[in-house]
N, C-alpha and C positions, 0 to 999 in steps of 0.2 A: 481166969482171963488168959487166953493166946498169947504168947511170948510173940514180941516182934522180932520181924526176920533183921538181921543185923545189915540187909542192904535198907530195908525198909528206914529205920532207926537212922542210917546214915543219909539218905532222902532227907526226912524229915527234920532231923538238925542243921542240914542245910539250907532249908526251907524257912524255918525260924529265924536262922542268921541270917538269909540275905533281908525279908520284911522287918526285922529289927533294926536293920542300918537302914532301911528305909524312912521307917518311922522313926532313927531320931536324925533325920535328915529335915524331917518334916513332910513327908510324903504322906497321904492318907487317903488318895484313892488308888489302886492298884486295876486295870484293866484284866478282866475276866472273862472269857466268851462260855454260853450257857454251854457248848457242847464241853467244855474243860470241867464246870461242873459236874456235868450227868455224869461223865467217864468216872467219876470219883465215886459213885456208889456201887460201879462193878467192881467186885473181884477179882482182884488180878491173878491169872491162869499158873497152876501150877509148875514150875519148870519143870522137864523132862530129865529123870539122873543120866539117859544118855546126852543129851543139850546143854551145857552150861550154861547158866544165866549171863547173856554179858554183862561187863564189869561195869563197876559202879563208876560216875564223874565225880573226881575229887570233889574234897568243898569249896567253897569258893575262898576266895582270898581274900582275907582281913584288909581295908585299907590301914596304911601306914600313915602316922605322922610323918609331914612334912620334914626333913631333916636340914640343918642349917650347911651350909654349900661357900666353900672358901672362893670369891673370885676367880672366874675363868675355869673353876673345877665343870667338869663334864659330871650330866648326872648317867646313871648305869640305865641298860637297856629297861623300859617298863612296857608292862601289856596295860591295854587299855584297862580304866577304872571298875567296868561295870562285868560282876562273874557272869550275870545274867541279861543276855542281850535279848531286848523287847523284838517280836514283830515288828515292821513295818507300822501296821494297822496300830496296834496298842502302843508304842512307840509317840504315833501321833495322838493317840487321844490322850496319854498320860501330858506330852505338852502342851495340851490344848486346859488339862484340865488348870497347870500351872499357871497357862497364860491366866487361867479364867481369876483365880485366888490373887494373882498380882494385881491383875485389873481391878480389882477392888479391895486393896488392902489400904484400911486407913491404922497402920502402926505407931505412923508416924503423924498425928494430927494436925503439926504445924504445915507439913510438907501435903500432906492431902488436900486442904485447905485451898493451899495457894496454886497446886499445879494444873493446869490444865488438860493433861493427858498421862496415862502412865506410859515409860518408854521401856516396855517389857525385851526387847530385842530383834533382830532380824536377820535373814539368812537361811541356810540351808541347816536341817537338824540332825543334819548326816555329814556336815563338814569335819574337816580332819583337821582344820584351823582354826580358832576360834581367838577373835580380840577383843581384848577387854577394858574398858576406860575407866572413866571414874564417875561421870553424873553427867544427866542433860543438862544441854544449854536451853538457851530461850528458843533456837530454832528447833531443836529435838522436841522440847516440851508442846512446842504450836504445831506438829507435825505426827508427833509420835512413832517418830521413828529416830533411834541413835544416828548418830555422826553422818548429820544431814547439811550444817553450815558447813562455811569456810574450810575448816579442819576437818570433817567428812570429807568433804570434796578432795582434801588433799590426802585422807587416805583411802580411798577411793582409786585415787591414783596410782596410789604406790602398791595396792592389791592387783592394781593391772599391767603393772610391772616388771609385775612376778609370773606372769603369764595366768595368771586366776583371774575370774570375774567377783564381784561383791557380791554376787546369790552364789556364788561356791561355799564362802565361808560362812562364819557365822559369827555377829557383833551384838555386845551387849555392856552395859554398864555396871559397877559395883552396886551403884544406886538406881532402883525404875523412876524416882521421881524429880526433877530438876528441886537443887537445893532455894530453898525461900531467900532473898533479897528481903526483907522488910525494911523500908525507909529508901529504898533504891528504885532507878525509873529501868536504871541497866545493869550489866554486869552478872558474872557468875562468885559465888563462894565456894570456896574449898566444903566437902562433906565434915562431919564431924566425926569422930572416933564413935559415936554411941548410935549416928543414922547411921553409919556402915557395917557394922555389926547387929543391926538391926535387920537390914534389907540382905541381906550377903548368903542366907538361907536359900533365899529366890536363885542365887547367880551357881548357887553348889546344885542343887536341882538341874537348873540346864546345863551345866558339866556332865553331873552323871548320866542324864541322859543323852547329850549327846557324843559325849565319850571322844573328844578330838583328842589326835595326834599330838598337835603343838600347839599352846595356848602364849598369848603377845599381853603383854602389860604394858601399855599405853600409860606414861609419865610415872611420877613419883606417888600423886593419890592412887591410884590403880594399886601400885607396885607394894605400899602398904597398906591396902583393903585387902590385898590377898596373904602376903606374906608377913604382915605386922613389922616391917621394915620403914625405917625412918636414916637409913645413912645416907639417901640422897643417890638420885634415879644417876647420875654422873658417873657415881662410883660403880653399880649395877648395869649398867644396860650394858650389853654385849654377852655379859656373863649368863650363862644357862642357871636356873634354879628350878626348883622341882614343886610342884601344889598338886596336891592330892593324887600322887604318883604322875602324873604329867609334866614333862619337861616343857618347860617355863623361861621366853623369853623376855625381859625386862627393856625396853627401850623410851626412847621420846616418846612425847606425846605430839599428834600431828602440828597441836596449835604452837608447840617449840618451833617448828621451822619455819611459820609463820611469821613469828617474829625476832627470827634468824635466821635468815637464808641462807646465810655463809655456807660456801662448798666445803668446806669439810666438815660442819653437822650435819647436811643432807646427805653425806657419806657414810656416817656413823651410823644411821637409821640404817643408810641400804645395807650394809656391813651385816647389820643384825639381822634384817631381811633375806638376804645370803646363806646367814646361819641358818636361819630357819626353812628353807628352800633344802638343804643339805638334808636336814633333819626330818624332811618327810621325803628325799629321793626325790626331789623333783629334780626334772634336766636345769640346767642353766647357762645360757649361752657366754661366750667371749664377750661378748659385746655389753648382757646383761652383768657381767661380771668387771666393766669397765667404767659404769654410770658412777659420775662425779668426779671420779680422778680427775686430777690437773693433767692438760695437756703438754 
């Protein structure tokens, strides 16, 4: 048998590892166009001893666990999650095909049962921001779209604050399914530790493909569906933390300033908002940089 050429061999293990982290991501269809096929049964052309072959693309970069982060610590500069960036085309049909597998996941039997819509996410798959909450409400669930009540509305708001529109970014839930009320006519419940760990496959998927910038954790359920943290969104919000190489903002969640309006929580959000404006380079004006203060 033909020795393989040692760029070949470094190809190839590269190759392996990135569809290995794929699949134990959960990934299991990968976009292929038939001309990528056929190309694979020619022969690749001899180099020329006068031509050097150009050099090989490292391999890609192992993700990192998550590392714990002292308050107020800055995380170090990171490049986006994904070594290998999809097409456009393939790009969308890889999240088309995720939408398709959420839309019909009954994992959770109680939670399939009772919802009336899955709330898979919305936005742009190319955004550089992405927020994260914790489960639909009743009006996400009748709707099937996230942060569409009251609390949508108000962050909503504060996405156009920032000088962004709400199809810049991109919003989704820890959970696609509004958690069950049993015995209840109203109200939401907290997720449990074994839905959220359940459904949370679905939310790493559209991270790595959409590979933002800066990722917002929306209250205390959020802020421990990602980071297994329970000290209390109080202590965290303002503080930068890291998920899955991505710096990681922890703040309120909209329906906190709901039902407390007080100028100096509505400050605190924009504070973190601020940060995170910083943290993708975006301008920010005098004026943006004065919303809440006391006069």
């Amino acid at each position: 048998m033909m020795a393989m050429s040692a760029e070949y061999e470094q190809l190839l293990d590269a190759t392996i590892q990135h569809l290995t982290g794929l699949k134990a991501r959960g990934v299991r269809f990968v976009p292929v166009r038939q001309e990528t096929l056929a190309s694979l049964t020619v022969p690749a052309p001899t180099p020329s001893p006068s031509r050097p072959s150009a050099p090989i693309p490292a391999k890609p970069a192992v993700y990192a666990a998550p590392t714990a982060k002292s308050p107020g610590s800055e995380p170090p500069p990171v490049q986006r999650p994904a070594p290998f960036p999809l097409s456009s085309q393939a790009k969308s049909a890889a999240f088309e095909e995720l939408r398709a597998r959420a839309m019909a996941c009954v994992k959770c039997p109680h939670l399939a049962s009772s919802r009336k819509n899955v709330v898979f996410g919305v936005g742009s798959i190319d955004a550089e921001l992405m927020f994260v909450g914790e489960a639909p409400g009743a009006d996400e669930d009748e709707q099937g779209e996230p942060f569409v009540g009251k609390a949508g509305q108000l962050l909503t708001r504060i996405i156009q604050t920032t000088g962004l529109r709400r199809e810049d970014v991109y919003i989704a839930n820890i959970l696609k399914c509004r958690p069950d009320t049993p015995g209840q006519t109203a109200g939401n419940r907290k997720p449990t530790p074994e839905e959220m760990q359940t459904c949370i496959p679905y939310l790493h998927e559209q991270i790595d493909l959409i590979r933002p910038r800066v990722l917002v954790a929306l209250g205390a359920t959020a802020v421990e569906g990602l980071l297994g943290k329970t000290v209390g969104i109080t202590k965290l919000r303002g503080n930068w933390q890291t998920y899955r190489g991505i710096p990681l903002m922890p703040t309120y969640h909209p329906a906190y300033l709901l039902r407390n309006q007080a100028l100096s929580e509505k400050r605190r959000v924009w504070e973190d908002m601020l940060a995170v404006m910083e943290k993708l380079g975006m301008p920010i004006s005098e004026k943006q940089r004065g919303y809440f203060l006391k006069a």
